[in-house]
N, C-alpha and C positions, 0 to 999 in steps of 0.2 A: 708873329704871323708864320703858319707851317702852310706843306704844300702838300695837296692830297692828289692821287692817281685817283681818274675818274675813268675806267676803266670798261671796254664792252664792243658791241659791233653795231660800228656808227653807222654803217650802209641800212641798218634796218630800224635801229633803235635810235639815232642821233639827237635827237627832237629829244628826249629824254632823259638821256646821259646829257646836256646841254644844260637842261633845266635844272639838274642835280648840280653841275657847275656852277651853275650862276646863284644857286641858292649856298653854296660852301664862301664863296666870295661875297655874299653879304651878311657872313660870319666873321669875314675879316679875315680869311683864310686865302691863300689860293690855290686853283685847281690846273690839272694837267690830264687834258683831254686824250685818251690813248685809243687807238682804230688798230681793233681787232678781228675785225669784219672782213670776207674776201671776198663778198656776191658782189653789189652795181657798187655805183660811188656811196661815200659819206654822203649822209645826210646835214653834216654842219664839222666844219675845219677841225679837225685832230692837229692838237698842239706833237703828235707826235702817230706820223702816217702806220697803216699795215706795213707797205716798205721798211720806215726806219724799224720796226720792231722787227720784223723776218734778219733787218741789217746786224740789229744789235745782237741778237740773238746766234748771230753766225747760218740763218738758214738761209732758203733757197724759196722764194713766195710763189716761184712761176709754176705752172701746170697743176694747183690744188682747185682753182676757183671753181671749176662744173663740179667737184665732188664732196658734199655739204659735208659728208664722215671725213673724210681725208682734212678739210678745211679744222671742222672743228680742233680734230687730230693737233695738226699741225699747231695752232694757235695754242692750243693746253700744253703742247711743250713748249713754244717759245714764250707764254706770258710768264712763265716762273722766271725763266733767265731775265728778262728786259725789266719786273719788280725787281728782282734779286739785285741788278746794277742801279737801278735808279734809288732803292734803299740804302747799297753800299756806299753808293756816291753822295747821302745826307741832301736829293734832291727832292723826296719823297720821305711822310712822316706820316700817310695812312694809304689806305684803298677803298673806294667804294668802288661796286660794279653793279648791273641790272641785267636781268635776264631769265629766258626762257629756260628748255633743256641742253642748246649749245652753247648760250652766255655765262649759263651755271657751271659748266663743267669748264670752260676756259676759265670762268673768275676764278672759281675757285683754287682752280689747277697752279696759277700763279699766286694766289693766299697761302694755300699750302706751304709756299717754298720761302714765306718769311716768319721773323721769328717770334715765340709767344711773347703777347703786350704787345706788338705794332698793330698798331688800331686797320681793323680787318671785318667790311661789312659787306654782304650779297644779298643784295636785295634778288629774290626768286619767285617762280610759279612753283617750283617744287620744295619751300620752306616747308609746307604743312605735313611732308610724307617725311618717308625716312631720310635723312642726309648723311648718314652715316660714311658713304662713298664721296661727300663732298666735303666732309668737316675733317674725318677722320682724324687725325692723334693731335689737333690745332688749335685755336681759340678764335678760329673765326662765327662770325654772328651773321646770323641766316634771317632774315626779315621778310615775311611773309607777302607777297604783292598783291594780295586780294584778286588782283584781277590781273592780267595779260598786261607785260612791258609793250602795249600796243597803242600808245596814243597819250596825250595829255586831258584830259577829264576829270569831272568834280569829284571823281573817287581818288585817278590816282596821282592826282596833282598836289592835295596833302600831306597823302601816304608820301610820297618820294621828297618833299620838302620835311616831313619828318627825319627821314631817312640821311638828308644831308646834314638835317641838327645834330643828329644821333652820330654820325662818323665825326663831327665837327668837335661834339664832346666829350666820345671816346679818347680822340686827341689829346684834349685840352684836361680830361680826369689825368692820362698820364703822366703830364705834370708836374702832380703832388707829392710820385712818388721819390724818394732820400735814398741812390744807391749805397751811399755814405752809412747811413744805418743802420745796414743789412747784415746779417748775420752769415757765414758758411752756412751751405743749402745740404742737407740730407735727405733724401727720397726716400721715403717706407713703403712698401704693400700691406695692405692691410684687409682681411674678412671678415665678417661677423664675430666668426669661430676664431679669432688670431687677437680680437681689441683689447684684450687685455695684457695680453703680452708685449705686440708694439704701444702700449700707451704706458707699459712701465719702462720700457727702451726708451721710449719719446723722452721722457722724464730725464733719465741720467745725459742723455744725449745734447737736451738744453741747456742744463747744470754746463757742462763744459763746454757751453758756446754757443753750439749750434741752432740753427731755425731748419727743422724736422718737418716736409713736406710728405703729406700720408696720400695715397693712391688706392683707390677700390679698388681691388685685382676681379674686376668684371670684364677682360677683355678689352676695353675699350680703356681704364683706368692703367691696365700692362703697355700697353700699345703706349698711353700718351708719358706714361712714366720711359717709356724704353726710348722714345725721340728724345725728349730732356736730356735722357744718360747724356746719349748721342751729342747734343749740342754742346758739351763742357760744363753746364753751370750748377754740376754736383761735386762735393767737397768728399762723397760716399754715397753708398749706397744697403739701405737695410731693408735686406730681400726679403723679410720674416715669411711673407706668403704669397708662394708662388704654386698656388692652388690652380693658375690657368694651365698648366702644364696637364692637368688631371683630365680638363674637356680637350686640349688638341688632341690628345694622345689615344682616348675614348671614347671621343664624337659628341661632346657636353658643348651648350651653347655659352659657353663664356670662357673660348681659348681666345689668346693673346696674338694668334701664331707661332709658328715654328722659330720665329725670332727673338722670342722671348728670350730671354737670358742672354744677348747677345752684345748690347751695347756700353753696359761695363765690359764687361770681358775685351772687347775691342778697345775701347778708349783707356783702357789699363785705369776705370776708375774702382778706387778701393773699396771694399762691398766684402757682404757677409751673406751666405746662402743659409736659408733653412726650409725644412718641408712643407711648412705652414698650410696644412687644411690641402695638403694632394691626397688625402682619403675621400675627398667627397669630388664627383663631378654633377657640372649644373644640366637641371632640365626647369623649364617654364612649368607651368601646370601640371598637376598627379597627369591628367590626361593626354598629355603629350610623351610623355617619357615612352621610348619607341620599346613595342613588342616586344622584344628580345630581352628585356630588362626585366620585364615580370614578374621572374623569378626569383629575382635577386635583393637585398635588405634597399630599402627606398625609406626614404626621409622625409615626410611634407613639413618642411621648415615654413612654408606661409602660403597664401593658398596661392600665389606666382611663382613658387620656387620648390623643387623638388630636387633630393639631393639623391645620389645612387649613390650607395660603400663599392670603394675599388676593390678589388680581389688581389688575388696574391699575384697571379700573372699579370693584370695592368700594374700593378703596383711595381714590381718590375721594368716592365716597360719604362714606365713613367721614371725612374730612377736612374733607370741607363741614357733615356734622351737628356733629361739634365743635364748629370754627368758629362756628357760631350759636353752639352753648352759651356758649362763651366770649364770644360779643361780648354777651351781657347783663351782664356783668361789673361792679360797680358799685366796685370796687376796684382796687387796685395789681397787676398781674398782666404776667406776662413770659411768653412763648411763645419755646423753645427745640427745636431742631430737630438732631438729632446724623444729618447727611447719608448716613453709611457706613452705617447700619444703628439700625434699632429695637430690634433683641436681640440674645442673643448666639447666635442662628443665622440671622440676616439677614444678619452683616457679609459681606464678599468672601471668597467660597472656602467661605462654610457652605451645609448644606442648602437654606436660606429666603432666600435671597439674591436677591433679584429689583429691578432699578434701577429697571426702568420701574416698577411697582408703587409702590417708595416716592416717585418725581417726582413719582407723581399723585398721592399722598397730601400732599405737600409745596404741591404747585399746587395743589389745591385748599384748603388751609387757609389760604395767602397769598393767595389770590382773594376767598375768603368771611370771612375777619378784618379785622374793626372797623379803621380804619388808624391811630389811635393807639394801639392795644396794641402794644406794642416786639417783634419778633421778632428773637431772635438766633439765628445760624446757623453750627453750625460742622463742618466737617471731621471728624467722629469718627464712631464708636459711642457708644451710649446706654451702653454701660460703661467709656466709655475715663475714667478718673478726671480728665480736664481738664474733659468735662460735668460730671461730678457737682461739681464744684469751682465751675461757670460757675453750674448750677442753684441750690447752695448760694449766693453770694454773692447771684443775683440773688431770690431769697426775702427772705432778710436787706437788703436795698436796699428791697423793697417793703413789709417789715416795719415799718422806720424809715420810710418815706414816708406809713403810713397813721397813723402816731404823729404825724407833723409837723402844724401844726396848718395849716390850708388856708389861701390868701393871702386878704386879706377882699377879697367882692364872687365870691370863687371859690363855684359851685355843684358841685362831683365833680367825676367826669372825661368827657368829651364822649360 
């Protein structure tokens, strides 16, 4: 028997969040009713009041209740802290929540802040638009309400008994799974333009052990790889394509953030940088690619995705912000550079192929890099399998280095 947080504002929704309760306890489960609500009273007993959660949370509940923004406010900071301890404490083993646009953005707000695999469901009016602001870099599941968290009804009396099955066996699937069996975890990035490179890497990677977790560097694929770094549970990290770098720095719709590169470098986990496809930045449709690009070589890789060639000046840019990234680096980390080309329509003779472009990319990442991080440089393409081979081994070198135990009197590395 596990115990799921049933999570929401019981002043308006209680009737509902009650029902979702009492439907997880005839799963054989039990639930923990949480009042996150600040307008009139609960609609039906919170195993755990607004008070206790403003308490646990270290805040202050008085003077928010006339101001429904300040309220919600309030709540999306404190639900992460009061999940985060009832997880800590092994008193809670999922979350469901129900709501509108203020129930969405608390549940979620406190989903966010627990970790991927804890079974994590929101039920929403806003499942069907974008959730991008509510899911963001996570593995929570957004289940669509059909109709308004406003009442109990032959529509949504189903729907929300689905809803409780559905967190009940989210729970119960994770289970199955054998920490015991698992391998050291590797993170890739990986593009279209880059899959052949990272899937010969992948290859030597597993030979020696590892289970090689590949990341779309579409923004959102950076974004959820760079939380993971963040949380510990990478043994390295093989950056082969850090092509989001190309749209922060450009204005392309698939940057990562300014963050990007940022969570090995801080966690001192071992990682290998390469340029992987920072020649191309992304646009949606031929149509959309803005004005000012016009003139410039463009790429309709399929009729959703258009790609622009950097120039010599982004290319630059784009090499010097790196660069910083990387030089906070508090780890083992190798900077490899495959001279013929970043993808496989940069090399000689393809569409994207521009030399000056990738000099300056290259000059500026040797200009503005830290000068004890090692760069290797070689002769290829970013797919020719002797990178992927170089990339591979020089992971596995910084793997083992971060395992060594440091000479005494050593503080890291400079």
């Amino acid at each position: 028997m596990a115990t799921i947080a049933v999570l929401g504002t019981l002043d308006t929704k209680g009737a509902e969040h009650q029902f979702v309760a009492d439907c997880i306890v005839q799963h054989g489960h039990q639930a923990i009713l949480i009042d996150v609500g600040t307008g009139g009273e609960p609609q039906v007993k919170p195993h755990l009041t607004r008070q206790s959660v403003a308490e646990m949370a270290g805040m202050d509940l008085g003077g928010i209740q006339k101001d429904r923004g300040k309220a919600v406010e309030f709540m999306s900071q404190a639900a992460p802290k009061v999940l985060s301890t009832l997880r800590g404490s092994g008193r809670i083993q999922g979350v469901i929540s129900l709501g509108g646009g203020g129930g969405t953005a608390i549940g979620t707000a406190g989903m966010r802040a627990l970790p991927l695999g804890f079974p994590k469901l929101m039920v929403s009016t806003l499942a069907s638009g974008n959730t991008a602001q509510y899911i963001g870099a996570t593995d929570i599941v957004m289940m669509p309400s059909v109709v308004d968290v406003a009442g109990l009804n032959r529509i949504s009396r189903p729907l929300l008994a689905r809803a409780a099955g559905a967190i009940c066996g989210m729970l119960e699937a994770a289970k199955q799974d054998n920490p015991s069996e698992d391998r050291p975890l590797i993170f890739a990035s990986m593009f279209g333009n880059t899959t052949i490179g990272v899937e010969n890497a992948r290859h030597l990677l597993e030979e020696a052990g590892y289970e090689v977790i590949v990341f779309h560097a579409t923004g959102t694929g950076g974004r959820t790889m760079e939380a993971l770094i963040a949380s510990g549970v990478a043994a390295g990290v093989l950056d082969f394509t850090t092509t989001e770098w190309a749209d922060e720095v450009v204005g392309g719709v698939l940057s990562a953030g300014p963050s990007r590169l940022e969570a090995a470098a801080r966690t001192g986990t071992p990682a290998i940088f390469a340029p992987g496809c920072l020649d191309m930045v992304n646009f949606f449709a031929r149509e959309t690619v803005p004005t000012k690009f016009n003139e410039r070589k463009l790429y309709v890789h399929n009729p959703q995705v258009t790609l622009l060639r950097t120039n010599a000046e982004e290319a630059a840019a784009i090499g010097k912000a790196v660069a910083q990234r990387l030089n906070t680096s508090t780890g083992p980390l190798t900077v490899l550079l495959p001279l013929k080309g970043v993808s496989a329509i940069s090399s000689p003779g393809f569409v994207f192929h521009d030399a000056a472009a990738d000099a300056a990319l290259f000059k500026a990442i040797r200009r503005t890099l830290r000068r004890d991080i090692p760069v290797v440089e070689m002769d290829t393409t970013v797919n020719d399998p002797e990178f992927a081979k170089t990339c591979a081994r020089a992971l596995l070198e910084n793997i083992a280095a971060k395992a060594r135990p440091a000479p005494r009197g050593a503080s890291g590395r400079d």
